[in-house]
C-alpha positions in Angstrom: 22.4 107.7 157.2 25.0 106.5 159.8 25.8 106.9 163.1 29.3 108.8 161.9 27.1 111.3 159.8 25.0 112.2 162.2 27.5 112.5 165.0 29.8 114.6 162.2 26.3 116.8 161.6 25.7 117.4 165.1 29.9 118.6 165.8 29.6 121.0 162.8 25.8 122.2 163.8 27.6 122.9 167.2 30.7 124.3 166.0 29.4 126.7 163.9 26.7 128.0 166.7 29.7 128.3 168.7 31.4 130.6 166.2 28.6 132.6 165.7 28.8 132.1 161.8 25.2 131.8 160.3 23.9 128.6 158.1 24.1 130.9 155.1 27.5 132.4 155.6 28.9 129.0 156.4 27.1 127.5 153.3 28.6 130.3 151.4 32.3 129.5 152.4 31.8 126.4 151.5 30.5 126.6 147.9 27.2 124.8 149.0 23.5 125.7 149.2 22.1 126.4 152.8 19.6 123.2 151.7 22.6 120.9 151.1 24.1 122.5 155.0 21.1 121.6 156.6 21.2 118.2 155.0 25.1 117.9 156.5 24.1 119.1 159.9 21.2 116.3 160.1 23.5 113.8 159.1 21.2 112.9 156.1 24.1 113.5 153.7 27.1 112.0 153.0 29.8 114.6 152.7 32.8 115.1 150.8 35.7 115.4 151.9 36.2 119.2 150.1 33.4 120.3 152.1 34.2 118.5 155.2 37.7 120.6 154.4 36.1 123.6 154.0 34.1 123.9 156.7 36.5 123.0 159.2 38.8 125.5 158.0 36.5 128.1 157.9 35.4 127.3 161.4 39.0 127.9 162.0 39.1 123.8 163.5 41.3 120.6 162.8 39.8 118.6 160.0 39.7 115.6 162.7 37.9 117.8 165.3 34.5 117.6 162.7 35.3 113.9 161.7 36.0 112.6 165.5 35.1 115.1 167.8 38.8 114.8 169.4 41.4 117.6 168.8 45.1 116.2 168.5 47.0 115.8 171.0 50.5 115.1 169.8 52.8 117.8 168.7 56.6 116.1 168.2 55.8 112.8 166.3 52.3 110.5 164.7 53.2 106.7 164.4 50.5 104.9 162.1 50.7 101.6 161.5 50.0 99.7 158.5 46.0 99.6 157.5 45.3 101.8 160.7 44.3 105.8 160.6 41.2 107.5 161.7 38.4 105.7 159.3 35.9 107.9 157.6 33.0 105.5 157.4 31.3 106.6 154.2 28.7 105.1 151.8 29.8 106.4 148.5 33.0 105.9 146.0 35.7 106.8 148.4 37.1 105.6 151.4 39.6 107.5 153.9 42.0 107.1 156.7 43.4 110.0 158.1 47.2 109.3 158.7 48.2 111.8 161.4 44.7 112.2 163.2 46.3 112.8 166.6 48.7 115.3 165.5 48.4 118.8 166.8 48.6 121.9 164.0 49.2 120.2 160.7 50.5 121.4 157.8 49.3 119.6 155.7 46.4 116.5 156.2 47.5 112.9 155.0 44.8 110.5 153.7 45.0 107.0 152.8 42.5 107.3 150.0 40.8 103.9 148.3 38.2 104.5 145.3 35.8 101.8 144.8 35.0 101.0 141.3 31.7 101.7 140.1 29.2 100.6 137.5 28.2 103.8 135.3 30.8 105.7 133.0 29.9 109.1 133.8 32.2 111.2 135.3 31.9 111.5 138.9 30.8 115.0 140.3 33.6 117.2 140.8 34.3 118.6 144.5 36.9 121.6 145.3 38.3 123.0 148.3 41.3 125.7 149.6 45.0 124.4 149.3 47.3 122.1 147.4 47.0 118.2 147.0 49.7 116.2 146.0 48.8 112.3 145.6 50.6 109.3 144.7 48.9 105.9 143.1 50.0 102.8 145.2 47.3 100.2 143.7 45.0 99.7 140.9 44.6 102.5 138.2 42.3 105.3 138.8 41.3 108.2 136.0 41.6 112.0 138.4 39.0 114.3 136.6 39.7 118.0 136.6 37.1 120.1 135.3 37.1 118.6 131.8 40.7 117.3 131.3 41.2 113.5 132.6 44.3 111.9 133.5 44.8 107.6 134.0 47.3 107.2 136.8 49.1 104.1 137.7 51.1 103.0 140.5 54.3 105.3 140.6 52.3 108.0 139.5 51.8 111.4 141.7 49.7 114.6 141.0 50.4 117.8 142.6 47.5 120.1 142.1 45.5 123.4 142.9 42.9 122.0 144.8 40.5 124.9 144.3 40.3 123.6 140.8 37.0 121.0 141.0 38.2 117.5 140.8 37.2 113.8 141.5 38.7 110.2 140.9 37.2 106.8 139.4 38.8 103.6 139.9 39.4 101.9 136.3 39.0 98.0 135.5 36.4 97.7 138.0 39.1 97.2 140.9 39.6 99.5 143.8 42.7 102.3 143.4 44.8 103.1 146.3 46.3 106.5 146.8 48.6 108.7 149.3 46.5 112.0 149.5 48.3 115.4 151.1 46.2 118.4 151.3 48.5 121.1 151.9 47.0 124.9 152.5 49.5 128.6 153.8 48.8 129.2 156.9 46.7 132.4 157.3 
């Protein structure tokens, strides 16, 4: 458990207390079991990011309002800098920085993904969540699992997908893959 979970937990405990929406109905939205909620709002699970999507959609939020706690600000332009973004600290496969954190009413949220290679073979559990996703492979080679199809990327490669569809990533030849991530959803 880290400091980030916890503190994430705590915003989302709040936010959706605030909304009025129940544990169950929120768990519902978000394809999850009111156990595995509770476990988010204590901070003594590491989310994925599909949920962490979910969940702030459905509490009608920014994505970066659940991860920091600080709404954007900026409306006309984001500058990020090489290496910099807003860091998800996380303890499993993937790593994130959001790329326009301080921007006000996305339309779509960009992620500097990395996956770290792991030991075992077996597919990696399959998340989903509302929108598009388009990504691009800068470094290393990853495999993207949907549902049971599999496809290697290399750099130069790019996905666009349905991102309701259940999907996950593995880096390959025990290196870390880099990717551009864009989650893209209609506004409602």
């Amino acid at each position: 458990m880290t400091e980030q979970l916890i503190d994430i937990g705590r915003r989302l405990s709040a936010l959706r207390e605030i909304m009025g929406i129940s544990a169950a109905e929120l768990a519902r939205k978000c394809g999850i079991t009111p156990e595995e909620l509770a476990e988010y709002e204590q901070g003594a699970r590491d989310f994925s990011f599909s949920f962490l999507y979910n969940a702030a959609r459905t509490l009608g939020v920014d994505v970066v309002d659940l991860m920091s706690g600080d709404s954007p600000k900026l409306s006309a332009c984001c500058l990020t800098r090489a290496g910099q973004g807003y860091e998800i600290d996380r303890r499993r496969a993937y790593s994130y920085k959001h790329l326009a954190f301080t921007f006000r009413n996305k339309l779509g949220e960009p992620f500097m993904v990395t996956v770290e290679p792991k030991s075992d073979t077996d597919a990696p559990e399959q998340h989903s969540h509302a929108g598009q996703e388009f990504n691009l492979m800068l470094e290393g080679r990853m495999k993207l699992y949907m549902g049971d199809l599999a496809y290697e990327l290399n750099p130069g490669d790019s996905v666009y997908f349905d991102a309701s569809n259940a999907h996950a990533m593995r880096a390959l030849d025990g290196k870390p893959a880099r990717f551009l991530a864009v989650v893209m959803q209609k506004e409602e």
